[in-house]
N, C-alpha and C positions, 0 to 999 in steps of 0.2 A: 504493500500500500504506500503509496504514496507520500511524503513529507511536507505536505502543503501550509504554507502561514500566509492568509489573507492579510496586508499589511494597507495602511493609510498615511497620506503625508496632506495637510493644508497647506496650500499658497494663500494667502489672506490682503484685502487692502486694507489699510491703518481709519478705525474706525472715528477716529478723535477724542477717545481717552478709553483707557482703563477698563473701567466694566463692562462696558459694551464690548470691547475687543475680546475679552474672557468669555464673555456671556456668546458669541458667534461661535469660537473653536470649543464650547462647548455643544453648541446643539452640534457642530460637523463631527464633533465625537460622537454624538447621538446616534445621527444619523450614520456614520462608519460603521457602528454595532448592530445597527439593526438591517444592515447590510453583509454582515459575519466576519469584519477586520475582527484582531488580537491583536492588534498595535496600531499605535497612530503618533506621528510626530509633527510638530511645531515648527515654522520658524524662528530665523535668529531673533530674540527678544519680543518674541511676540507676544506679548501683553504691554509693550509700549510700540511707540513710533520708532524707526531709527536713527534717533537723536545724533546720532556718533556723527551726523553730517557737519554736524556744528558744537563748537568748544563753548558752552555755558554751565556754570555750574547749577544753574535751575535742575539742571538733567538729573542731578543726582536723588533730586525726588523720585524717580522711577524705580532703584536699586530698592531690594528686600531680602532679608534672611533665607537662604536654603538649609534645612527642608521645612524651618519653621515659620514661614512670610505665608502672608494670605495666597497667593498664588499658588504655591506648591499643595499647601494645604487645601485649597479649592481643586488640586488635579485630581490630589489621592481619595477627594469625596467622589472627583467622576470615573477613575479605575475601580472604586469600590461598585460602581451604581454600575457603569458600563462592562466591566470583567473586562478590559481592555487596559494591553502595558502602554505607557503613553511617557511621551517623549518632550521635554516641557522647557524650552532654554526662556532662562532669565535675565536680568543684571542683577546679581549676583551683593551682595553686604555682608563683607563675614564681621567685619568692625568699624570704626572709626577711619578713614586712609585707604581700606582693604575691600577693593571692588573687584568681581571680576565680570565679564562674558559666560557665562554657565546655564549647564542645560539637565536638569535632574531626571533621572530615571524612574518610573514608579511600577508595581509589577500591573498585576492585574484584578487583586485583592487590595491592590490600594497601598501595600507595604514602601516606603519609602528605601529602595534600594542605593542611591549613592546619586556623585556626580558627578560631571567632566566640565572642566575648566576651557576654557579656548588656550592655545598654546601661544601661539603665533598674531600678535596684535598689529594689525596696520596703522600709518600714521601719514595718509593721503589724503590728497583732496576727494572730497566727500566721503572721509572714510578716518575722522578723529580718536580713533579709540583709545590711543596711548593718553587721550585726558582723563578717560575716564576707569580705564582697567589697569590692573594687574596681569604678567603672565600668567598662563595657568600652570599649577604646582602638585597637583595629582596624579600627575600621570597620564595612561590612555588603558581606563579600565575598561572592562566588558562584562557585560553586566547577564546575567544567569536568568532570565525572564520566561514568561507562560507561552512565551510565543519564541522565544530560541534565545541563542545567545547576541547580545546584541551592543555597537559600542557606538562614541560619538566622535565627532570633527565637527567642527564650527568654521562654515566660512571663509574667511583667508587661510585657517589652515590647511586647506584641499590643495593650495600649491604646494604642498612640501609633502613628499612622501616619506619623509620618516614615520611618522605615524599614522599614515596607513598602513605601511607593513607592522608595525606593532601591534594593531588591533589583531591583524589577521595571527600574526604569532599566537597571538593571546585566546583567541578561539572565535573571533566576532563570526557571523553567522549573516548579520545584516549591521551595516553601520547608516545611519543617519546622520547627514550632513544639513544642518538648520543654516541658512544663508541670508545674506540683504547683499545682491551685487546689482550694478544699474549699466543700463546696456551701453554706454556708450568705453566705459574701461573695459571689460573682459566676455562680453555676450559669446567671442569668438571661442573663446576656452572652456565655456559651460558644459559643452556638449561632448568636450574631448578629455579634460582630466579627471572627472566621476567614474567614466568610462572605462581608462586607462588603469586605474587607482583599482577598479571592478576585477579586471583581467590579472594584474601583476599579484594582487591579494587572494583571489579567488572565491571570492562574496559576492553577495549584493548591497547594493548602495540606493539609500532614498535619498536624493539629491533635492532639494526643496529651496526657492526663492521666493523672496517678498513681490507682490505685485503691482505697481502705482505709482504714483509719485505722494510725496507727503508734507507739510508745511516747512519743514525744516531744512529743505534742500532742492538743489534740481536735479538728484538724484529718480534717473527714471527705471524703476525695479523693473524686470522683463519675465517673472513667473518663470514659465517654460520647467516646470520642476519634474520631476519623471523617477522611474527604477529603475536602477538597468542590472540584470543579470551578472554571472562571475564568466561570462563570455565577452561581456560588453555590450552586452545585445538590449535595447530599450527591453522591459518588462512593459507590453500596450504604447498607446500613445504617449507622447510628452506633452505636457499640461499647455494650457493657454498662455500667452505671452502681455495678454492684458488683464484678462478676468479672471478673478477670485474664482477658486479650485478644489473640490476635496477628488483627492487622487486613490483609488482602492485597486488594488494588485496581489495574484495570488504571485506566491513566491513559494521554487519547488527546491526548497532544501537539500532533497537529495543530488540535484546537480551541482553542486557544490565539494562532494568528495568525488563525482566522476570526472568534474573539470579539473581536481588537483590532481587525480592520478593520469590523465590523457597529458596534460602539461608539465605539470611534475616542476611547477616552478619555486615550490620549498625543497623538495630534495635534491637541487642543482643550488641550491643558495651555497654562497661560499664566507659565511659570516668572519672566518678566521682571517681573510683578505681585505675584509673592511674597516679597519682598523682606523685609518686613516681620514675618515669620514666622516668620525667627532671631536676628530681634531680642531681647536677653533683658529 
């Protein structure tokens, strides 16, 4: 029988505050479960705008407590309600100075299982973050869910593949990439390093972007969010590249050990020759 995980990703337009942006990716959870997803993931920061367009410290009203901030808290009432693992990135307060980029994991019974930090922060136009975060300092866990093994990347981290091959070391199964990129810097690499990152790891990837433009920039989000298989191969269509999205995809787990063993590209690894590679 088959190893099938119905999986879900939103692409979302920025509602203009808070509750109501909660209150939207909740009914899309609703509706994902009553459509038979086990997983559903979020965009980058999605229960705010993507502020990072511009350096104000207003922004920092947005930042709250993981796992204890009303947000994460509001997840774990709808993986309890929904029986769906949900994938929840926030701006992140662990104190006073100590922000990060983060995205919490919760199971499917609502247990608050951990989080992943962003690693890699940019400091571009329309794309501020080193005002507002921290690197991330956890690691790149992977997280043991109702619906598989499962890990995260944020964003600008999907340029850098050292931590995609970590996840995959680590056991991910499906990683989730929560994004805010806007078409006119990178639209051309959307489609190529998720892809890429899919094949060389041997997973699948919910590749997910914001869609719209928002007050705070002329940053114009381009959606287009998708799954793509551990061939590289889209899982269905790729999402709209204007309009708000809930994305649902069966994903076949088991092609995942026949694509590592038909390419065999972990037991050609040569880790003893890399050495050189965290050298700074």
């Amino acid at each position: 029988m088959a190893n099938v995980v119905r999986a879900a990703l939103v692409q979302a337009t920025w509602t203009g505050d808070t509750e109501s942006m909660v209150a939207k990716h909740e009914e899309h959870a609703r509706e994902a479960a009553r459509r038979g997803a086990k997983i559903i993931g979020f965009q980058e920061v999605f229960n705010s705008p993507y502020f990072c367009q511009v350096e104000e410290p207003e922004h920092y009203r947005w930042a709250e407590p993981v796992p204890d901030g009303p947000t994460v808290r509001r997840m774990r009432a709808l993986a309890r309600e929904t029986g769906m693992v949900i994938v929840a990135p926030v701006f992140e307060a662990e104190q006073p100075g100590f922000y990060y980029n983060t995205a919490a994991v919760i199971d499917a019974d609502g247990t608050y299982l951990g989080k992943y930090r962003k690693h890699h922060i940019p400091q571009l136009k329309g794309f501020r973050e080193k005002f507002y975060f921290k690197p991330g300092n956890l690691g790149w866990p992977v997280f043991d869910t109702a619906a598989g093994k499962v890990g995260v990347y944020i964003c600008y981290d999907r340029h850098f593949p050292e931590g995609w091959r970590q996840l995959g070391l680590s056991g991910a199964q499906l990683v989730y990439n929560p994004s805010a990129t806007h078409r006119s810097l990178s639209s051309h690499l959307w489609r190529l390093e998720q892809p890429a990152a899919a094949v060389a790891n041997g997973y699948y990837i919910a590749a997910i972007n914001r869609v719209g433009q928002e007050e705070y920039g002329d940053n114009d989000f381009y959606g287009t969010s998708y799954f793509v298989d551990p061939r590289g191969q889209f899982v269905g269509d790729v999402a709209s590249d204007s309009q708000e999205e809930l994305v649902i995809r069966d994903l076949d787990l088991d092609l995942i050990e026949e694509v590592r063993q038909t390419w065999a590209f972990y037991r050609d690894r040569r880790p003893d020759a890399y050495e050189g590679l965290v050298q700074p």
